[in-house]
N, C-alpha and C positions, 0 to 999 in steps of 0.2 A: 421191639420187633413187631412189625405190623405183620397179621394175616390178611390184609387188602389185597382180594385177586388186582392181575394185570386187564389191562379192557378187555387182548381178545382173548383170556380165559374166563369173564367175565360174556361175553359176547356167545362161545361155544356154550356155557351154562346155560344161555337162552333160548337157545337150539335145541339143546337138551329138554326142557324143560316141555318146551313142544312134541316130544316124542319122537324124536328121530336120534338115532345111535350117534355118538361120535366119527366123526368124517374118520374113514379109512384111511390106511397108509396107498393100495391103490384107488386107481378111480372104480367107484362102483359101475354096476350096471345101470341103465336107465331104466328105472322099474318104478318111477312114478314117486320116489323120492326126494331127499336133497341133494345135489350132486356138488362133488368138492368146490367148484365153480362158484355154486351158489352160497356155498357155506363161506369161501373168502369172501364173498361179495359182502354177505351181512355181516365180515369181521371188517371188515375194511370200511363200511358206513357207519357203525356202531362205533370204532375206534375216531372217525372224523367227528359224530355229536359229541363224543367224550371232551377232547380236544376242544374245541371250540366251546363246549362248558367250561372244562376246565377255566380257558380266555377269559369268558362272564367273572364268574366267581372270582379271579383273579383282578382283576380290574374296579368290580364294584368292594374287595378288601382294600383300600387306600391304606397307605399309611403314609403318616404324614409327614413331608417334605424331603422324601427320597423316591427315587426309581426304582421299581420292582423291577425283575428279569424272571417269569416262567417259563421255564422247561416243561414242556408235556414230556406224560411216558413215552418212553415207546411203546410204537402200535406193530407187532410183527406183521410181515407181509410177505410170507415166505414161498418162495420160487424154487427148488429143490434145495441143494444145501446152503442157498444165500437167504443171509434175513434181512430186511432193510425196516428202516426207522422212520418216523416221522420227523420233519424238519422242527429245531426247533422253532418256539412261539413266544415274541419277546412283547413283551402288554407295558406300556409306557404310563406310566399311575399318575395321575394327576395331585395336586395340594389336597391332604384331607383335614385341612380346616373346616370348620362348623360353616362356616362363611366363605368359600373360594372366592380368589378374586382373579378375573380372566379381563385384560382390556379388548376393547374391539379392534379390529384392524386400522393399521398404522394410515393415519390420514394427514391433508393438512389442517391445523387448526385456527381457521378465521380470527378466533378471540385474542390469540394472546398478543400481547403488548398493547392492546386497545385501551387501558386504562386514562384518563386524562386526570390529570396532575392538578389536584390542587393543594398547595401548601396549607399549613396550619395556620393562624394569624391569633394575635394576643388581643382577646372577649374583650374587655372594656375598652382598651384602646381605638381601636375598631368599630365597635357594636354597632356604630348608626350608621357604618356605609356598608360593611364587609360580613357579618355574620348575621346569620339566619338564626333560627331556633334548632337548639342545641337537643341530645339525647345521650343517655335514658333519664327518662325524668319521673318524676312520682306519679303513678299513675293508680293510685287509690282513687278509687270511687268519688267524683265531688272534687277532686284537685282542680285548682283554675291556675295556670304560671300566671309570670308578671310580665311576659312577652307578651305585645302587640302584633298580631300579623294577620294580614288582610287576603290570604288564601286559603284552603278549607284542604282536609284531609281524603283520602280516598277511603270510604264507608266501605263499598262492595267487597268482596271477595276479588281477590286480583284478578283469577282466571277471567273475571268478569270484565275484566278493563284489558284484557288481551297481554296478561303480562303472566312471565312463568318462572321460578326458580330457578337461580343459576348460580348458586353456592350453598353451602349449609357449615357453620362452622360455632365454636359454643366459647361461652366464658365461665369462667372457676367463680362460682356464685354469680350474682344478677347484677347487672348493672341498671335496671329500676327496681322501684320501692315499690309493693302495696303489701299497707296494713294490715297487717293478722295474718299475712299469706307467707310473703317471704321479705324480711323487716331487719330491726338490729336484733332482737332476739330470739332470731333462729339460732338453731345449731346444727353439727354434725359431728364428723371421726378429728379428734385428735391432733390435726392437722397444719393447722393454721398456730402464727401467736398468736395470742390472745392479746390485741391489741384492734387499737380504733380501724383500722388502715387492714388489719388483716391480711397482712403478708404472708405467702409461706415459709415456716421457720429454715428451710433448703433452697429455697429460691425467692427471685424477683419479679414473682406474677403475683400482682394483687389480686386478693380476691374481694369479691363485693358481697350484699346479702343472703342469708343463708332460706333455707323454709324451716319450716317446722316439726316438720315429719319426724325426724330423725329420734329414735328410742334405743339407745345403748344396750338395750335389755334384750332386744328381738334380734332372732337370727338372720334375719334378709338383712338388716343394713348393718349386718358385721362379717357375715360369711364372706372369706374372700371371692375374686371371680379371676379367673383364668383370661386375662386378654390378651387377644390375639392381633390385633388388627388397631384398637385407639391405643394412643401415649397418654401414660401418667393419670388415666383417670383412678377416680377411690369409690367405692361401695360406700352410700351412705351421705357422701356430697351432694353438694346441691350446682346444678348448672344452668343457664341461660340458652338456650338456644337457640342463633338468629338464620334467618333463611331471607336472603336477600333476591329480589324481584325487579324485575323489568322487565319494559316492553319492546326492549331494544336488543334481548340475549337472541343466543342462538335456540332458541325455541323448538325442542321437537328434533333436533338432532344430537348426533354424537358429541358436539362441544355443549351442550348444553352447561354442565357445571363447570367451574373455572374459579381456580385459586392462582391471584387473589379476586377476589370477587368483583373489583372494579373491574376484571378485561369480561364478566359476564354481564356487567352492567351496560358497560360502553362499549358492549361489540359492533353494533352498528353506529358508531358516533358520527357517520357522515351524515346521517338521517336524524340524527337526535341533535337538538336545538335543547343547549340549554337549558333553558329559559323553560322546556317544557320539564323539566326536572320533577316538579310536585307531582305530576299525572303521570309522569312514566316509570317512577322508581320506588318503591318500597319495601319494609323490612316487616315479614312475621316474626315475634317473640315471645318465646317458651319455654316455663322453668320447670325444671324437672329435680327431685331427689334420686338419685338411683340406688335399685334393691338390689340383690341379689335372689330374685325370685320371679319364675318366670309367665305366673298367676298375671306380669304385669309388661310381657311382650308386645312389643309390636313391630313389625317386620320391614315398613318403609318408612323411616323416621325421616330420610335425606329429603324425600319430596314431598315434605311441608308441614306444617304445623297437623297436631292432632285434632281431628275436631271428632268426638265420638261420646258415647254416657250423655251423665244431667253436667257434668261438670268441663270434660275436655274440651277449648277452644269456645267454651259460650260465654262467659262473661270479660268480655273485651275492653280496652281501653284502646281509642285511635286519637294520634294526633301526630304531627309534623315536627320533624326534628332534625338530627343529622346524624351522618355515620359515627361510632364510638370507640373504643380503645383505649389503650394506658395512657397515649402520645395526647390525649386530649384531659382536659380538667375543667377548673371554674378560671382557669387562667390564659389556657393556649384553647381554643376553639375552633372545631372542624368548619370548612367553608362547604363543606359537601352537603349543601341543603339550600332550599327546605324539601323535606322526602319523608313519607309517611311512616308511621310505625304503631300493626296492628300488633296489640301485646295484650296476654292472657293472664290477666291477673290472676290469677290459684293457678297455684301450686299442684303438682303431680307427682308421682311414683312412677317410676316407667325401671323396666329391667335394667340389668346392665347390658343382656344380649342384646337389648334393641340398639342400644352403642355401639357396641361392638359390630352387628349387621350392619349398621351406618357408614361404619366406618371401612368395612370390607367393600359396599358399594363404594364409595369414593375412590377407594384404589381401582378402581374397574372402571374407572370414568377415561377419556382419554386424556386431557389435561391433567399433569402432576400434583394432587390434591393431598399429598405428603404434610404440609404447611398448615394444614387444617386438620390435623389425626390427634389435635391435644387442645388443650382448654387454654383460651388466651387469658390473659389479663383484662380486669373491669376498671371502666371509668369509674371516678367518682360519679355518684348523685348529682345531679346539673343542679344548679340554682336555680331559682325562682326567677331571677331576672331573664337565665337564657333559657325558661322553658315556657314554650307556646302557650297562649291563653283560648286553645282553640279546641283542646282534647274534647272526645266525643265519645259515645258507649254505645256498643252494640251488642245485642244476648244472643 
């Protein structure tokens, strides 16, 4: 049983408190007082700020994934023997995930179905008409493939070459190598067989190289995480993360990101010539172990590679390759090249919320980015034969 006054007894205290008697039963004289008039008036304004707090306070309590209905008190407003109520006030609660995800208004979207088709074709059979240089490739320090190719990689920063992000989407361990960083002997949770190929013991997503991070012992990469928003990821794994670029997306608008990432590559393909493939399309990639600790946040992961400290995004590996996946190996060969890929050799720690935030923006994108809210499968290591002899290093 609450003793909480109602507002307008709460409202007369105030009155009170001023020094003026409680309003009569009749009307006073006018002798330079309060006159009942003015006393409804101040219950009647004091009962609307109530009200419309109440509203506030109502509204910024979310809870999450149902609709609130508040009733305000009643506020009397009384006319001889009738009392009348305030209407009530119904406050519509939005998602109280950590991460909301709100899309923009419903448009058309120029991207989709823009993708152009290229099938896969069998690497040796092929190699001297049909397949370019292959990815992800080893990209330790000093690596040289055994691929010949006679065009050069995009060095700059893409923005630099007029190209923007227009997917973000990750793999269950890395699909390149470098040494000491993230290799065959890394580790992580429990997860995987313990096998060459690295299968999950539940499912048919290979996974690829691990980092090293990972200490059994410490509470960030065992504590679990509450997600909300990405599928199937684990506290303590190690992932890839690729952010695919051109200069042909819908840049700077509402489609900007597009799953699958070919209709953000090839959204303008009326304007895009082939041929000019090397200069207009490229892939950032980024390994990450994720903690459970949030010492190691960062709030916009979808729009691009981290460059930040002595270490995030400065020691680079670039060179020319093709797009990658399960459907590709040292035997079926993507023809989607040749196309850059700037990749960060070391290894990082990055939260699990900055995932999770990743992945709340995606939902908020207007293209259906559902497809890309879980860790795909990684290609094998490319061979020496299908990987470019052309990689370059930038700090």
């Amino acid at each position: 049983m609450s003793d909480t006054k109602s507002p307008p007894e709460q409202a007369l205290d105030l009155v009170n408190v001023e020094g003026s008697a409680p309003a009569p039963a009749a009307p006073a004289p006018a002798t330079g007082g309060l006159s009942k008039n003015m006393v409804y008036a101040g219950i009647a304004f004091c009962a609307c700020v109530t009200v419309a707090s109440l509203a506030c306070v109502t509204a910024l309590a979310l809870q999450k994934e149902e609709t609130v209905v508040q009733q305000a008190p009643a506020a009397a407003t009384a006319t001889g023997d009738n009392t009348k109520t305030q209407p009530v006030i119904t406050v519509i609660v939005d998602d109280a995930s950590k991460f909301p995800t709100v899309k923009p208004p419903e448009g058309k979207n120029p991207c989709a179905g823009t993708k152009v088709t290229l099938e896969d074709v069998e690497c040796v059979a092929t190699a001297m008409t049909n397949v370019g240089p292959q990815a992800g490739a080893n990209v330790t320090k000093g690596y040289v493939g055994g691929m010949q190719v006679d065009h050069d990689p995009i060095t700059v920063p893409y923005w630099k070459n007029k190209m923007c992000p227009v997917n973000v989407h990750w793999h269950l361990g890395t699909e390149h190598y470098s040494a000491g960083q993230y290799d065959e002997t890394g580790t992580g949770p429990e997860n995987y067989v313990a096998a060459n190929d690295r299968r999950l013991a539940l499912s048919d997503v290979r996974g690829g190289y691990r980092c090293k991070h990972y200490n059994s012992e410490e509470d960030k990469f065992n504590r679990p995480y509450v997600w909300e928003h990405c599928v199937g990821m684990a506290v303590g794994e190690t992932y890839e993360v690729h952010w695919p670029h051109s200069a042909r997306g819908a840049c700077g608008t509402p489609n900007q990101f597009q799953t699958p990432f070919y209709d953000g590559v090839f959204c303008t393909a009326e304007e895009f010539p082939f041929e000019s493939l090397p200069n207009q399309v490229g892939v950032q990639a980024q390994v990450f172990t994720i903690v459970n600790d949030e010492a190691y946040y960062y709030p916009d992961l979808m729009r691009g590679m981290i460059v930040d400290g002595e270490t995030m995004g400065k020691d680079m590996a670039i060179y020319t390759g093709s797009t990658t996946g399960t459907s590709r190996d040292n035997e079926i060969c993507s023809q989607y090249s040749p196309i850059t890929w700037q990749v960060d050799r070391t290894c990082h720690m990055i939260s699990a919320s900055s995932f999770d935030k990743m992945c709340a923006d995606m939902k908020s994108q207007r293209d259906d980015m559902s497809d890309d809210l879980y860790a795909h499968g990684s290609r094998e290591l490319v061979d020496d034969a299908f990987a470019a002899d052309n990689q370059q290093n930038r700090n």
